[in-house]
C-alpha positions, -999 to 999 in steps of 0.1 A, spaced: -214 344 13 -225 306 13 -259 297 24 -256 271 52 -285 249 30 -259 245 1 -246 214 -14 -211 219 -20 -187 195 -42 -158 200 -64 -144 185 -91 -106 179 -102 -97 207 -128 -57 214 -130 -40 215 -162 -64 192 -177 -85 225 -196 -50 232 -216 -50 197 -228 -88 199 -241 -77 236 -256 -47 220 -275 -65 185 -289 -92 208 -302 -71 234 -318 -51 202 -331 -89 193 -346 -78 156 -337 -117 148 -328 -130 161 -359 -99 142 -382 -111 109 -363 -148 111 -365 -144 117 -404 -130 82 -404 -145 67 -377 -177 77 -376 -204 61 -353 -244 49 -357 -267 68 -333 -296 49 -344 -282 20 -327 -273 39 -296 -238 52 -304 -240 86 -278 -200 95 -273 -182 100 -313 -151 82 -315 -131 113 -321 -143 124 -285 -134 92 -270 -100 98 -282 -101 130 -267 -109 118 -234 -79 90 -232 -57 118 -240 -66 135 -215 -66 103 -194 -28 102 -212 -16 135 -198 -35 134 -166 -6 124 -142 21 147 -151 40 143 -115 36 105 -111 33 73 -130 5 75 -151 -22 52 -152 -48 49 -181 -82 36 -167 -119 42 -173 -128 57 -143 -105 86 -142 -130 111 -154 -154 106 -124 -142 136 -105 -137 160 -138 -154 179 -154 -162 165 -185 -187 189 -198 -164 218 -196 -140 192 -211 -151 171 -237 -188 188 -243 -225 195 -231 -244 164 -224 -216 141 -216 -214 123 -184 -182 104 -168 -202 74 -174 -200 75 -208 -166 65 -212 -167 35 -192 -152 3 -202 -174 -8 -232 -174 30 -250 -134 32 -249 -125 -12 -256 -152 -8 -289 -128 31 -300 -97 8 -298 -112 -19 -318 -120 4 -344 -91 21 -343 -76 -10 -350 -100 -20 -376 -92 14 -397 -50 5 -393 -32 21 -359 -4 31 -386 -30 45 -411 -51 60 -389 -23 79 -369 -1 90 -403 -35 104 -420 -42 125 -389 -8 135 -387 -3 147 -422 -35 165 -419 -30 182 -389 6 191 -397 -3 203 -434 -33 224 -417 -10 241 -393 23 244 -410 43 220 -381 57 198 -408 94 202 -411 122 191 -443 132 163 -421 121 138 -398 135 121 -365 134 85 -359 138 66 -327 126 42 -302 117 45 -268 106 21 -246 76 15 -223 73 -8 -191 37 -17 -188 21 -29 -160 -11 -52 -160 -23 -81 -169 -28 -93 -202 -33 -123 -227 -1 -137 -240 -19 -165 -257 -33 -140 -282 -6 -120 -291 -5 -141 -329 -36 -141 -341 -46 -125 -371 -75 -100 -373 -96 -89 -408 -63 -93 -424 -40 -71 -399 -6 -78 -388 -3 -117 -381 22 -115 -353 9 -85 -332 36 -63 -307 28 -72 -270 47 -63 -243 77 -84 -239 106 -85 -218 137 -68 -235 162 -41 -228 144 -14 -210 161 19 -214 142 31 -178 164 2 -162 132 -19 -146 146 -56 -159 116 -71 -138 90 -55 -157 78 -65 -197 78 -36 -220 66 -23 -252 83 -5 -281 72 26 -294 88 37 -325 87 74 -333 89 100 -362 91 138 -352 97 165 -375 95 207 -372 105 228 -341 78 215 -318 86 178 -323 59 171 -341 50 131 -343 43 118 -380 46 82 -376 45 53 -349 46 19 -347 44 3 -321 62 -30 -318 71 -58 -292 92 -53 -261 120 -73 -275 124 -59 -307 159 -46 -324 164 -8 -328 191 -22 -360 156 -36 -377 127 -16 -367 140 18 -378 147 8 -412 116 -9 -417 95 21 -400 113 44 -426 104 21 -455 67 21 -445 69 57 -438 90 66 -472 59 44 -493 25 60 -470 38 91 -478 48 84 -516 8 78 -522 -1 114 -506 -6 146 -525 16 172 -521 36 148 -494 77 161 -491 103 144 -499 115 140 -461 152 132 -445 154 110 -425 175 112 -395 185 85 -371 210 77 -348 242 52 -354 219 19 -344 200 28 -380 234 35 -402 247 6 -415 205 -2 -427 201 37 -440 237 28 -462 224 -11 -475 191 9 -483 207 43 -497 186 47 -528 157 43 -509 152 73 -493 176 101 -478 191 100 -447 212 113 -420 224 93 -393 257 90 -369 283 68 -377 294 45 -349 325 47 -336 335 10 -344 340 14 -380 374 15 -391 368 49 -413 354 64 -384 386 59 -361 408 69 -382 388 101 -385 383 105 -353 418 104 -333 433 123 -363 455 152 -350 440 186 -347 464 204 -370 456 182 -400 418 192 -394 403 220 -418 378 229 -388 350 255 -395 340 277 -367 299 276 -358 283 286 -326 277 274 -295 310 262 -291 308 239 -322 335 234 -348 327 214 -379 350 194 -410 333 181 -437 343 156 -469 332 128 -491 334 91 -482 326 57 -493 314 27 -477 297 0 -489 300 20 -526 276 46 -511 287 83 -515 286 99 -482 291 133 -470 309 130 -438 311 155 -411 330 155 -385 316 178 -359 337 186 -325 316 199 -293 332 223 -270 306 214 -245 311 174 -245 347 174 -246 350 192 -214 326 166 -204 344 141 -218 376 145 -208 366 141 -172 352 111 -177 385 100 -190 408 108 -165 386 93 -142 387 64 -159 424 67 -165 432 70 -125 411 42 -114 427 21 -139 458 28 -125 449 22 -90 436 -13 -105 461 -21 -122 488 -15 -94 466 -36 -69 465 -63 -94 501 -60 -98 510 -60 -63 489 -92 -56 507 -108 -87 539 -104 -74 528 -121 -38 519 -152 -59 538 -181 -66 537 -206 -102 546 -231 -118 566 -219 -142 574 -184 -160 550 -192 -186 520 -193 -165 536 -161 -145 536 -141 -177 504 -159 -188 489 -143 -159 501 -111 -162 490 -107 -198 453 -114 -185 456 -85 -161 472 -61 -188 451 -66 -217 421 -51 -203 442 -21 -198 431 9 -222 457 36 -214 486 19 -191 513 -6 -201 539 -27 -175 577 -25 -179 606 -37 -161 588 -72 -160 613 -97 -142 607 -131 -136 626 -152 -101 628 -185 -92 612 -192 -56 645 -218 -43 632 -241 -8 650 -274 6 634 -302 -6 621 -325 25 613 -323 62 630 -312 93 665 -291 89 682 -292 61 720 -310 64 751 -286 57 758 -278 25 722 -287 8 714 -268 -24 683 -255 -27 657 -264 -52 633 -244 -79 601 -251 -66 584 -219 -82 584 -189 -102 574 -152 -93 569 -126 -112 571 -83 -109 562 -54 -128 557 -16 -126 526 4 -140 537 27 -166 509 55 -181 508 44 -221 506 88 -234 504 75 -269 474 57 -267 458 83 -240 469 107 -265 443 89 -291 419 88 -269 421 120 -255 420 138 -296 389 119 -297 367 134 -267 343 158 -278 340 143 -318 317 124 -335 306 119 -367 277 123 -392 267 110 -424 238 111 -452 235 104 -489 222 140 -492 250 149 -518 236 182 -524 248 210 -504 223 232 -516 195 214 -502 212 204 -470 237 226 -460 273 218 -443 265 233 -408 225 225 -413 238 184 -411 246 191 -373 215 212 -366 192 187 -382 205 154 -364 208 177 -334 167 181 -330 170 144 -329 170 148 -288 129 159 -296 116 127 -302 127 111 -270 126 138 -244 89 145 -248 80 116 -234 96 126 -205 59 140 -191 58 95 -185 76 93 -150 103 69 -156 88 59 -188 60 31 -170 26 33 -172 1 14 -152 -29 1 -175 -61 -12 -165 -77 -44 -179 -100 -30 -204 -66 -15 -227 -48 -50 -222 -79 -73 -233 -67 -81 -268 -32 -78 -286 -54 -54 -311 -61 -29 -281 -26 -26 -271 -16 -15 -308 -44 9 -305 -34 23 -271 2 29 -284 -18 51 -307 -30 70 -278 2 73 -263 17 93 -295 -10 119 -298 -8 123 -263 31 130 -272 13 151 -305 -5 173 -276 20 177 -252 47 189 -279 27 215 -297 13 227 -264 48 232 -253 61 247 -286 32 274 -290 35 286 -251 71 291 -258 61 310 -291 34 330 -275 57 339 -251 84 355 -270 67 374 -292 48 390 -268 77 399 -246 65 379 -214 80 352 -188 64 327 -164 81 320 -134 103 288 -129 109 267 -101 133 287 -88 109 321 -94 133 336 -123 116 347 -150 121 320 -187 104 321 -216 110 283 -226 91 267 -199 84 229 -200 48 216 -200 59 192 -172 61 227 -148 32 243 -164 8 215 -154 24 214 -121 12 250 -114 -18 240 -123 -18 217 -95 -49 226 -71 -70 244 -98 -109 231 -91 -145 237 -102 -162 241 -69 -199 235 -74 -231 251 -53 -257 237 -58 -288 249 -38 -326 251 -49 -324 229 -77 -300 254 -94 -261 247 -97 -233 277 -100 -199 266 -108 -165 286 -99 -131 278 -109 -112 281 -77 -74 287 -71 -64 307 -101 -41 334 -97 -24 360 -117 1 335 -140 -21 308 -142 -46 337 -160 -17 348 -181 -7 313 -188 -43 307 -202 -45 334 -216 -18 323 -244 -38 289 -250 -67 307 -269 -107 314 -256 -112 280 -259 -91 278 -226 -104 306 -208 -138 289 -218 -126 260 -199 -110 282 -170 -138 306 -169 -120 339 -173 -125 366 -200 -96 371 -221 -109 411 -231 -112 417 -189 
């Protein structure tokens, strides 16, 4: 029972207490303090490493809607239970997080970020043999300073990313973006390098270059591997002018005449090996650009089936087209037969899997003049008209139909010892991990308040941010999963069927709700985490005591 004299408040809890139970189990405060350390004699209260700690939460704070990165968004937390004793919302206002960013930037965003990875990844054994590479983009709303965007700093970068306007993979044309290059590696995904780079920036170029910088930081490390890097078919063509540089794995685009030959060859001719999940596999030696390849040419039960509805889709409404084109042809009148068939070779050479036939060309024959014609008047040519019939071409859907459902991979990984023949397609196949963790962004935007947009040298540093909040989010996910399985239990999913492979998307959604509540009454103050039920418990339970510290709950009850 409440006493009727008590002050009663709450503060916003939710999933935020597995966040703070992941970053310090990740150690990312302690790894950042060692190199940025602060001066309390001059009045430094908040370490830098805690200050990171408490944008990453900012970072992974809005799970269900667009998030927004702001100073204030601590004021209704509970940042003692969060970030430590003694610490007050209003200690990460404005000035505390714009002077962390500086000195992130100071130390290198790219140095900072790889030492902390490597560390962390070393300490907890999440480093894999190989490493994905791609972009993702980010639309950023806000205001910011496009005057300053090339300046150079203490010797830093002399044209800094800023957002830009470019080709935004979330579709929003109207807003400027920012280019976040990633490296993942391991089963959880685990980022090992970013860079961040302007909004208009080519996947072709920054991929290679990110692997150059990447192959060299790591080249200067103790006990470093020797990674593979793996990238999709926007990077081949710069892994295969670069091929002694490093090793690679990468898909080969369809364009290249090796590839199509490959590709539409017929199935008989194909020495396919059987793997699972509907997978099939053919593997050789090619050269291009007097690079020695291993080619693999991998067939997907899954995608052709996809595939091949998307074609004859395709293949029926170009039909349909292609008769209504026809049909108006045939109403229309020319000059002569060369325009006639002039036009009709516009219309058909867009075609992809029809041809015409029984193409006839007549003369249009009128009386010259006005008013009737006199007896025996022959008729003039004034025009020419032309008809043809829509055939389906079966060779050339034929081609295209051998092709659904293949593609193919490359690297300069000669040795099948080290890299298997069926490991090529698992490898690129985790590629999918460095994009789809980002997914916890809705739609890939993110509002940002003035404070992170001040100076071209904050939004580097904020980019920062944004990959250990991916760093968090990934190895959270990964090590409920593990925890999961090998103690034989299942959370509930949004239909209420039991998985063991939840996202963290749907785990911080059930978190939704989960408050301190705060009674305060005679100068003393008794908090109680409210709204936690059975599988939240559970769920905590598998983050570790630091959690149910957070949460409140004792993991030995």
């Amino acid at each position: 029972m409440i006493p009727a004299d008590a002050n009663i408040s709450s503060q916003i809890l939710d999933h935020l207490g597995l966040v703070a139970s992941t970053v310090d189990a990740l150690g990312i405060a302690k790894c950042i303090d060692e190199r940025l350390p602060v001066d309390k004699a001059k009045g430094a209260k908040v370490p830098m490493g805690t200050r990171v700690s408490a944008m990453i939460l900012n970072g992974l704070g809005f799970v269900t809607r667009k998030l927004y990165m702001f100073p204030g968004f601590l004021h209704n937390k509970p940042v003692e239970r969060l970030l430590g004793p003694g610490l007050e919302a209003q200690d990460f206002n404005d000035d505390a997080l714009g002077r962390c960013l500086d000195a992130i930037y100071e130390y290198g965003v790219m140095k900072l970020f790889s030492e902390l990875a490597f560390e962390i990844g070393t300490t907890l054994n999440l480093l894999g043999r190989s490493t994905h590479m791609d972009t993702t983009t980010l639309s950023v709303y806000g205001e910011y300073e496009e005057e300053e965007t090339s300046t150079q700093v203490a010797g830093k970068e002399k044209d800094l990313p800023s957002p830009a306007f470019g080709y935004p993979k979330n579709g929003r044309f109207d807003l400027k973006q920012m280019v976040l290059l990633l490296a993942t590696t391991g089963p959880s995904g685990f980022p090992v390098w970013m860079q961040a780079c302007s909004g208009n920036v080519s996947d072709k170029v920054s991929l290679h270059e990110a692997a150059r910088r990447m192959k060299a930081f790591y080249q200067e490390l103790k006990k470093a591997p020797d990674l593979l890097f793996v990238a999709d078919s926007a990077a081949y063509d710069s892994c295969v002018n670069k091929a002694q540089t490093f090793l690679w794995l990468s898909r080969v685009p369809e364009t290249h005449t090796l590839a199509k030959e490959w590709l539409s060859q017929e199935e008989g001719k194909i020495a396919w090996k059987t793997l699972e999940n509907g997978y099939k596999i053919c593997v050789k030696n090619a050269t291009y650009k007097d690079v020695e390849q291993r080619w693999a040419l991998v067939y997907s039960e899954q995608a052709f089936d996809r595939e091949i509805k998307t074609l004859e889709k395709n293949i029926t409404q170009e039909y349909e087209s292609l008769t209504k084109a026809l049909e108006g042809l045939k109403g229309h009148t020319f000059g002569c037969e060369k325009d006639a068939r002039e036009a009709l070779h516009q219309i058909t050479k867009r075609m992809k899997y029809h041809r015409v036939e029984h193409v006839t060309c007549h003369d249009i024959l009128k009386h010259k003049g006005r008013g009737r014609p006199k007896k025996d008047t022959e008729k003039k040519v004034c025009g020419v008209r032309i008809e043809a019939t829509a055939v389906t071409d079966d060779g050339r859907i034929e081609a295209k139909r051998r092709q659904k459902g293949r593609f193919i991979l490359a690297t300069n990984q000669m040795d099948s010892t080290a890299l298997k023949d069926e490991e090529v397609l698992w490898e690129y196949k985790d590629q999918s991990k460095t994009e789809s963790g980002f997914r916890f962004i809705k739609d890939n935007e993110f509002r940002v308040g003035t404070v992170f947009l001040k100076k071209p040298e904050r939004i580097n540093a904020l980019m920062m941010i944004m990959t250990l909040c991916l760093m968090v989010y990934n190895v959270a996910q990964y090590r409920l999963r593990e925890s999961l399985k090998q103690n034989g239990e299942t959370v509930p999913n949004q239909l209420k069927k039991p998985i063991q492979n939840p996202t963290m998307a749907w785990i911080c959604e059930m978190f939704q709700g989960v408050s301190v509540v705060l009674i305060e009454r005679g100068g003393m103050v008794r908090e109680i985490v409210a709204n936690l039920n059975a599988v939240l418990r559970q769920i905590i339970g598998h983050f570790g005591p630091q959690a149910a510290k957070i949460y409140g709950i004792n993991l030995s009850g």
